[in-house]
N, C-alpha and C positions, 0 to 999 in steps of 0.2 A: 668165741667171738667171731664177728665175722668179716670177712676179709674186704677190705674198702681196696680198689687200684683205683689211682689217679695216674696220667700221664703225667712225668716231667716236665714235658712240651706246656702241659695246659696248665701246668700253677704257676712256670715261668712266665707263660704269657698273661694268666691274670693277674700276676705280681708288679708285670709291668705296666698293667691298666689301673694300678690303687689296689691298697687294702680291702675296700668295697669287694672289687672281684677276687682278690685271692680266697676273701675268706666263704664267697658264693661259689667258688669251685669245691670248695672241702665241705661245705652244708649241702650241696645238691649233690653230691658225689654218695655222701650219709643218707640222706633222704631217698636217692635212687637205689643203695641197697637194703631200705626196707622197705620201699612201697609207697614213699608219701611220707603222710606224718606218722608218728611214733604210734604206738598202740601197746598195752603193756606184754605182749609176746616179743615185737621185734625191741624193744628195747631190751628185752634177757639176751638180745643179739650185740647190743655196744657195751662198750667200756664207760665209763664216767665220764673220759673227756669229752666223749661224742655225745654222750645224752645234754651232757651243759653246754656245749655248743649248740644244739638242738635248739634247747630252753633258751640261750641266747637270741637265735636265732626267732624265734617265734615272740619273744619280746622286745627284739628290734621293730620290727614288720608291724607289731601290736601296735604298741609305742607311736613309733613315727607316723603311723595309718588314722591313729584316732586316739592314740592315749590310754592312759591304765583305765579309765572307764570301759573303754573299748574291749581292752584286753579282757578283765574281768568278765564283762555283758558276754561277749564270746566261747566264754567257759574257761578260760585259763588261768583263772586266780589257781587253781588245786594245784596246774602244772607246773607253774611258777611258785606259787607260795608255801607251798607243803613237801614239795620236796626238796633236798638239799643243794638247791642250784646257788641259793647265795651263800650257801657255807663254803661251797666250790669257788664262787667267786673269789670271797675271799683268803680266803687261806692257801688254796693253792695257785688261783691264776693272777692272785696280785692284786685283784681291782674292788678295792676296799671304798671308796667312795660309792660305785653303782651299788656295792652289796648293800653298804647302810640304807641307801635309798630303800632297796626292796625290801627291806625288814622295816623298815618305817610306812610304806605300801601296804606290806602283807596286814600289820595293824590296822589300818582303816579297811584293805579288804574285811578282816572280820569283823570289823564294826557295821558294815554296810553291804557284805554279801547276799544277802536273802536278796536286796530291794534291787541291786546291782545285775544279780543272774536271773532275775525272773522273764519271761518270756514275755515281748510287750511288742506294740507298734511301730515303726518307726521314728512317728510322732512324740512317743513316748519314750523310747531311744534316744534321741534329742536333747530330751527336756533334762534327760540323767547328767547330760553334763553340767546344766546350769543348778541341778540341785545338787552335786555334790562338788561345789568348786574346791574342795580340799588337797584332789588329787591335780587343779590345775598346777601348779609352785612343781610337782612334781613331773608331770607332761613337760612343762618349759626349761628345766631341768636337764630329764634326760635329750630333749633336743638340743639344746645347746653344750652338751657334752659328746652327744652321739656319736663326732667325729674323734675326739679322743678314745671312748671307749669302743669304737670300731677299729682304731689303733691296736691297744690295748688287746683285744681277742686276736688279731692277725699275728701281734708278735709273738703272742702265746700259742697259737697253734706252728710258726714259722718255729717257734725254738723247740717244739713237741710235735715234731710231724708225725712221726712216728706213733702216735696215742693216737692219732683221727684219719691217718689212710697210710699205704702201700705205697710208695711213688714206685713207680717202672720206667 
């Protein structure tokens, strides 16, 4: 595995600033020792809790940016849906409400993946939200819970620091 250091200094100081930034110090801390985003080589470099944090992390930013359409049309239903991030969710980080959602998601992802990832305009990008409002209930959803379940991942990284970096 490979070795994350955070400063002390910088997760007290974004502790200070909200869970928002405590938990963007410990995702860019991950992301800066693999490169960016994941890629299936550097992820043989984390542990579980950091790859679901990852996957968190990339379906917060989805999510609040444009919604599981978005997400999806982006290519990340696989990333999200196929692997076991909402098993992670829930069973070990607690958070059984988000997890149902994504397995309720992951089903419409495969009812409507083909039409959702094809490569279109962005006219036609667009027009994806109005034709599949199924996933809207779900967008309004995780937004209005966002701040809970940004809760939720802080506390679980703050009581398992040690799964996701080094402090020095």
């Amino acid at each position: 595995m490979k070795q994350i250091i955070v400063k002390d200094e910088d997760l007290s100081n974004a502790a200070l600033d909200g869970m928002d930034a405590f938990v963007r110090v410990v995702v860019d801390a991950i992301r800066e020792a693999i490169g960016g985003e994941p890629t299936e080589e550097t992820m043989q470099e984390l542990n579980a809790d950091q790859m679901t944090l990852l996957a968190w992390d990339t379906l917060h930013e989805e999510v609040m940016d444009g919604g599981f359409v978005q997400l999806i049309h982006n290519g990340y239903g696989p990333y999200i849906f196929k692997n076991p991030f909402a098993k992670a969710l829930n069973k070990i980080w607690g958070m059984r409400e988000l997890a149902k959602m994504i397995y309720e998601v992951h089903t419409l992802w495969l009812e409507n993946r083909e039409e959702l990832e094809r490569d279109c305009t962005d006219e036609e990008f667009m027009a994806l939200f109005e034709r599949f409002p199924q996933f809207d209930d779900y967008d309004d959803m995780f937004v209005e819970n966002e701040e809970k379940y940004t809760e939720q991942v802080a506390h679980y990284i703050d009581e398992h620091i040690e799964n996701f970096v080094t402090v020095a």
